[in-house]
C-alpha positions in Angstrom: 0.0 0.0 0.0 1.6 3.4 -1.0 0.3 6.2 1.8 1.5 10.0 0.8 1.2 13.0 3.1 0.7 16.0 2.7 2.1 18.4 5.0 1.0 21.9 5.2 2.0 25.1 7.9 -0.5 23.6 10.2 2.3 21.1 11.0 4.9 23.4 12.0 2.3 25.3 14.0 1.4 22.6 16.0 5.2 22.1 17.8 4.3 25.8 18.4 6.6 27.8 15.6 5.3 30.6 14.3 5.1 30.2 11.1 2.3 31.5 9.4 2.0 34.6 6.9 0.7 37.1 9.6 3.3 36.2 12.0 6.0 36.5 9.4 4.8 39.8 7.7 4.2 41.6 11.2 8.3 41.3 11.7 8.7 41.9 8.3 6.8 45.2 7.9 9.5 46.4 11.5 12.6 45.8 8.7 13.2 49.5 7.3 13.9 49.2 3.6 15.3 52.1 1.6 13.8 50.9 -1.6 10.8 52.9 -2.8 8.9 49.7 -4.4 9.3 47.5 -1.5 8.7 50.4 1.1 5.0 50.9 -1.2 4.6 47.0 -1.0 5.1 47.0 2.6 2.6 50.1 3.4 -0.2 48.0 1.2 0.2 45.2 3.5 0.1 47.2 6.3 -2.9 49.5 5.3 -4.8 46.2 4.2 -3.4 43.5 6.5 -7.1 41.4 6.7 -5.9 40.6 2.7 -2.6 39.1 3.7 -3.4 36.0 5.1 -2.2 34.4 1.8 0.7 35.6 1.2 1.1 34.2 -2.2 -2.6 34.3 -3.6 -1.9 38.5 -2.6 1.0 38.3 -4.5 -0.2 37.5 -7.4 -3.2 40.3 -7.0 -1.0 42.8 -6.0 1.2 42.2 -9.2 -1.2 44.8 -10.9 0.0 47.5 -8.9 3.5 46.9 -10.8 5.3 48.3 -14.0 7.7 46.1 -14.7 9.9 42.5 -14.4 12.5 44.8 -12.5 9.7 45.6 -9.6 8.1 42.0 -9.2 12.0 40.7 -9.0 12.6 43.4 -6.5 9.3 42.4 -4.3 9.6 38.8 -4.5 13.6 38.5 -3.2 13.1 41.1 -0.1 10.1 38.9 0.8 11.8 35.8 0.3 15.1 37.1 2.0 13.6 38.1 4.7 10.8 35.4 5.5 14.2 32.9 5.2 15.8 34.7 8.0 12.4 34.3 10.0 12.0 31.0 9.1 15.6 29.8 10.1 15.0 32.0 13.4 11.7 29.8 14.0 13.4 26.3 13.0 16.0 27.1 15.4 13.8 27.3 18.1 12.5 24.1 18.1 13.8 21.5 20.6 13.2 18.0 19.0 14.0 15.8 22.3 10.9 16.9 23.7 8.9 15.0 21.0 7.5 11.6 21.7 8.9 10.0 18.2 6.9 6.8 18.9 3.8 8.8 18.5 4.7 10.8 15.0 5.5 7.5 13.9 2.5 5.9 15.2 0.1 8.8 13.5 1.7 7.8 10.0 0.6 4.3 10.2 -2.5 5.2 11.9 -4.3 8.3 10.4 -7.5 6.6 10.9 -7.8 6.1 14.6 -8.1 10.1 15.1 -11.6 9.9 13.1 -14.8 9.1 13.9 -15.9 5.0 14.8 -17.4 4.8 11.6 -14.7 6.5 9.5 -12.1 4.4 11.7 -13.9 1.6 10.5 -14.2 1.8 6.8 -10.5 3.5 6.7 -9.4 0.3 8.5 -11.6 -2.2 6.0 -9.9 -0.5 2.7 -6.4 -1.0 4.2 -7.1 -4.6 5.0 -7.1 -5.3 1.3 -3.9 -4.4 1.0 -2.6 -7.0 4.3 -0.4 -9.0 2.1 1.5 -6.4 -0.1 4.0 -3.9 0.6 3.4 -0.6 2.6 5.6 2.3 1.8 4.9 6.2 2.9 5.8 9.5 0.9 5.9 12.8 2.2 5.3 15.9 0.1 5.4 18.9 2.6 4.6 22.0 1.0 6.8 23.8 4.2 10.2 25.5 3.6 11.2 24.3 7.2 13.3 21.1 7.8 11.4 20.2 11.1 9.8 16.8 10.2 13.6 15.8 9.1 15.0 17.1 12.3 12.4 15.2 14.2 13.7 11.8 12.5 17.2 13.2 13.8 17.9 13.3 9.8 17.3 9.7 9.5 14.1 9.5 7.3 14.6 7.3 3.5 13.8 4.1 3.3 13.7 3.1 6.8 10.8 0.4 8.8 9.1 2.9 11.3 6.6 0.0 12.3 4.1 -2.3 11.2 0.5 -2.7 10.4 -1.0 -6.1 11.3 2.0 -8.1 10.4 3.7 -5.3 7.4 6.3 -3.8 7.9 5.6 -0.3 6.9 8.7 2.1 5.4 9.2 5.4 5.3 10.6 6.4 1.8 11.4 10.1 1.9 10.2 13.3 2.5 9.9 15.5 -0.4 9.7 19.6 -0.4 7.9 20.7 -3.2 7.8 24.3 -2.6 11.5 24.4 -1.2 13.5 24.9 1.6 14.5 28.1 3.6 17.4 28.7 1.8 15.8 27.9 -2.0 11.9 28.7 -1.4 9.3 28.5 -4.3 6.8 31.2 -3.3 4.0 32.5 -6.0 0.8 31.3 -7.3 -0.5 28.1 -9.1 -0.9 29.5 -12.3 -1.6 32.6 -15.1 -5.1 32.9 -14.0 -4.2 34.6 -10.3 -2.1 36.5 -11.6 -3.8 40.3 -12.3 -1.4 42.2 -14.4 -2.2 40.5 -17.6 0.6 42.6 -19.6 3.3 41.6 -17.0 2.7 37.8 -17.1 2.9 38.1 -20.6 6.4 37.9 -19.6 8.3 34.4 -19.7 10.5 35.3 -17.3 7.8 36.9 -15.1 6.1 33.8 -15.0 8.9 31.9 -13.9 9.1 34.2 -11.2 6.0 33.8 -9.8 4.2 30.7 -10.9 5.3 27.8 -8.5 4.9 25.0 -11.4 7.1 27.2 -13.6 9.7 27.8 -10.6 10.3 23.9 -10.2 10.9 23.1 -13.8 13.7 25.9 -13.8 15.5 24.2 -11.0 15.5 21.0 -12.7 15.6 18.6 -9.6 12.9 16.5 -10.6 11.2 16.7 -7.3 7.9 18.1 -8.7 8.0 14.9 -11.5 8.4 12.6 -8.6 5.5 13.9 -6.1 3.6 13.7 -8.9 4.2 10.0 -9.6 4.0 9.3 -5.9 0.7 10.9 -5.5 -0.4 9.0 -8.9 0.2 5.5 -7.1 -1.2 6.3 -4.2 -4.0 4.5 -2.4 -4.7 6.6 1.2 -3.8 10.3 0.8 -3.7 12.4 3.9 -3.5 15.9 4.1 -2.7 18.0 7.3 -2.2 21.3 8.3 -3.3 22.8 4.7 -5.7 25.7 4.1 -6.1 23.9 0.8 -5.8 27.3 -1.0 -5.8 27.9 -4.6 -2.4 28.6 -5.2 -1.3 25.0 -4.7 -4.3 23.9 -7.1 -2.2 21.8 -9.2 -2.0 19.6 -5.9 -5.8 18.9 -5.1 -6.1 18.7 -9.0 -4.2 15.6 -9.1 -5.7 14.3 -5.9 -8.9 15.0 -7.2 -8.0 12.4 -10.9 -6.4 9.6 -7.8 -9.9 9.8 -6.7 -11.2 8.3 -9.6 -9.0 5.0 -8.8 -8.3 3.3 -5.7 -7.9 5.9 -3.5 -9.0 7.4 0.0 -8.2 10.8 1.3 -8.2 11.9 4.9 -8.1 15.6 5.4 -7.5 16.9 9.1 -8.4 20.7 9.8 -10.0 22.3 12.7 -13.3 23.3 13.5 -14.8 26.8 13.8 -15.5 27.1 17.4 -18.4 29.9 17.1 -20.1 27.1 14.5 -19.5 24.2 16.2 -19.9 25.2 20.2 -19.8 21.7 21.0 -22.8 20.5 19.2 -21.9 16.8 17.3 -24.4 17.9 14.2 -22.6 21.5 13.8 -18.9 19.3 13.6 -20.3 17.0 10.9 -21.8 20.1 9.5 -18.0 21.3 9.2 -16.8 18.3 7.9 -19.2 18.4 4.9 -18.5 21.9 4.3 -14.9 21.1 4.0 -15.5 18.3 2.0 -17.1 20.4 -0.6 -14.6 22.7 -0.1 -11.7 20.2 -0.8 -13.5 18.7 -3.9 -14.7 22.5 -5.3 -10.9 23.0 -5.6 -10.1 20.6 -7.8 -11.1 20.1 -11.5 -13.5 17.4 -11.4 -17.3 18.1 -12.5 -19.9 18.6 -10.0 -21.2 15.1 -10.4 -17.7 13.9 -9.7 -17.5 15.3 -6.7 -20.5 14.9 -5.4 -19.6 10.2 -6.5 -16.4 10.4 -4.8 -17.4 12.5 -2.0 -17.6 9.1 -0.2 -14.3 8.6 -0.2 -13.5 11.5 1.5 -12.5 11.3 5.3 -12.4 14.6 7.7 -10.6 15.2 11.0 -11.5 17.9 12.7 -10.0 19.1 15.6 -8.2 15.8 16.0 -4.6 15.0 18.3 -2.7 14.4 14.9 0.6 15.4 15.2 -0.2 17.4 18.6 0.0 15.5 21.2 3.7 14.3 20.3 4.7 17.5 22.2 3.1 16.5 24.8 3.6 13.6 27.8 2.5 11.0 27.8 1.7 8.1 30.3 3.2 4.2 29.0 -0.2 3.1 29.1 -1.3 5.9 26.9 1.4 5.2 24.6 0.6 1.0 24.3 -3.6 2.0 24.1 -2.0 4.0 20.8 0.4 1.4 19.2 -1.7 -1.1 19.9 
C-alpha cells in the first residue's frame, strides 16, 4: 500500500513555531527598507493586513500594482530574503527531544484512529485489502522548514518505522515541493491569479511567480516525482493545509487519484463559534470542508459529489499534537496497539 502525506504550515504550527504569513509579515513590515517599491509593497500590507493572510494568492493580485519584471523581481527576493531569515529563526527554536517519536510514527501508520468510529472503521476495512503487499509512505510537505527531518534526527529514507498487522511499513522520503529556507518557491498556481495580464505576458515573469514554472527551472525532478508518488497512491492524507488555490495543481491531481483506488483523509480544525460543542454542527464542518476540498479541484460537480464518499475529515483531531506532549506508557501501548 503506497500512503502519501501532505504536509501543510498547520504542521509546524502545532510544535508551536510561528510560522504562518501574519506572523512572518508583522516582523517583516519592522525591517526599514530604503527601496521605494518595496517600502510601497510594505505600506499595502500594512494599510490592508485582513488581505494578507495568503501571502502568495496577494502576491499574485497585487502584481497589478507593478510596472515592470525589474519591480516584481525586487518584491519577490526582499520577501523571500527576509521570511528565510524568520523561518531559520523559527526552525531554530524548536527543541526536538521533547517529541515523543513513537507517536509521529504511530500517527503515519494510523491516520484513521483520530476519526470518527465509523470512519475508523471503513479507513481500516480498505487498508485490509492491501494485508499482504508492501506498505511504503511519501511525504510531500509543501513547508520551507526542515522540522519533520529534524524530528527523525535526519534519518528518514527508506527506513521500517513500524508495522501494520504483520507489514512492515517504510518510510521512503520526505519530499519539499515548494523548497527549503534557503531555496523557497513562493507565488501562485498558475496565469489565472495572476492580475497584471501585460506583465505575465512575460516568460520570465512567470517563472518568477508561478510555483509550477519555478520547479521546472530548478530541474531537480522533485515536482515529477510527487507527482508520480501521488499518482500511485492509495490513502492520501493531508494535514495542516488551508487547501488554497495557489497549490491547485496539488488537489487537481488528488482530485483524478480519486477516480481510482484511492481514499483521502483531510484533518483541519473546526470553527468554534459554528460548532460550540454541538456533534451535528462538527459533521456540519466536515461536509463543508469536504465540498470545499472537492470544489478545488477540477472534477465536474457530479464527480464530486460520487467520490465525496471517499473523502475522510478530521477535525480538531490530536494528529501530530500530542507528540509534544507527555504522555503516560499506558497511553502510549492504548495507541500502538
Amino acid at each position: 500500500m503506497n500512503i502519501v502525506f501532505i504536509l501543510g504550515n498547520g504542521f509546524d504550527m502545532n510544535l508551536d513555531m510561528k510560522t504562518s504569513y501574519k506572523n512572518f509579515y508583522e516582523e517583516y513590515l519592522t525591517t526599514k527598507s530604503d527601496n521605494s517599491i518595496v517600502s510601497k509593497f510594505k505600506n499595502n500590507i500594512k494599510v490592508e493586513s485582513d488581505k494578507w493572510s495568503n501571502l502568495e494568492s496577494r502576491l499574485g493580485e497585487y502584481t497589478e500594482d507593478l510596472n515592470s519584471l525589474g519591480e516584481l523581481e525586487e518584491i519577490m527576493q526582499d520577501v523571500e530574503d527576509n521570511l528565510e531569515v524568520y523561518l531559520q529563526k523559527e526552525e531554530d527554536k524548536l527543541k526536538h527531544s521533547k517529541v515523543n517519536k513513537a507517536l509521529l510514527l504511530n500517527h503515519f501508520i494510523f491516520p484513521e484512529k483520530l476519526l470518527a468510529a465509523k470512519d475508523k472503521q471503513d479507513i481500516t476495512l480498505y487498508k485490509n485489502r492491501w494485508v499482504n503487499e508492501s506498505w511504503q509512505i511519501d511525504v510531500i510537505t509543501f513547508n520551507y522548514t526542515k522540522t519533520l527531518e529534524r524530528l527523525f534526527e535526519n534519518t528518514y529514507q527508506n527506513v521500517n518505522i513500524g508495522k501494520f498487522r504483520t507489514n512492515n511499513v517504510s518510510l521512503r522520503g520526505i519530499e519539499h515541493i515548494h523548497g527549503y529556507v534557503d531555496e523557497m518557491i513562493l507565488g501562485v498556481n498558475d496565469e489565472s491569479q495572476i492580475d497584471n495580464k501585460t506583465l505575465i505576458a512575460e516568460k520570465y515573469a512567470r517563472n518568477t511567480i508561478i510555483k509550477s514554472q519555478r520547479n521546472q527551472d530548478l530541474k531537480h525532478l522533485i515536482d515529477e516525482k510527487c507527482i508520480r508518488q501521488i499518482a500511485s497512491s492509495q490513502l492520501i492524507c493531508i494535514f495542516g493545509s488551508a487547501i488554497g488555490k495557489t497549490d491547485k495543481l496539488w488537489w487537481d491531481l488528488i482530485g483524478e487519484r480519486l477516480k481510482q483506488d484511492c481514499y483521502v483523509i483531510i484533518f483541519d480544525i473546526s470553527d468554534p463559534e459554528k460548532v460550540k460543542g454541538k456533534l451535528k454542527f462538527l459533521r456540519r464542518e466536515e461536509d463543508i470542508l469536504k465540498d470545499r476540498f472537492l470544489s478545488m479541484t477540477s472534477l465536474s460537480e457530479e464527480e464530486q459529489e460520487e467520490f465525496k464518499s471517499k473523502v475522510f475529515v478530521g477535525l480538531d483531531t490530536k494528529m501530530f499534537k500530542d507528540i509534544v506532549t507527555p504522555v503516560t506508557k499506558e497511553i502510549l501501548e492504548t495507541t500502538t496497539a
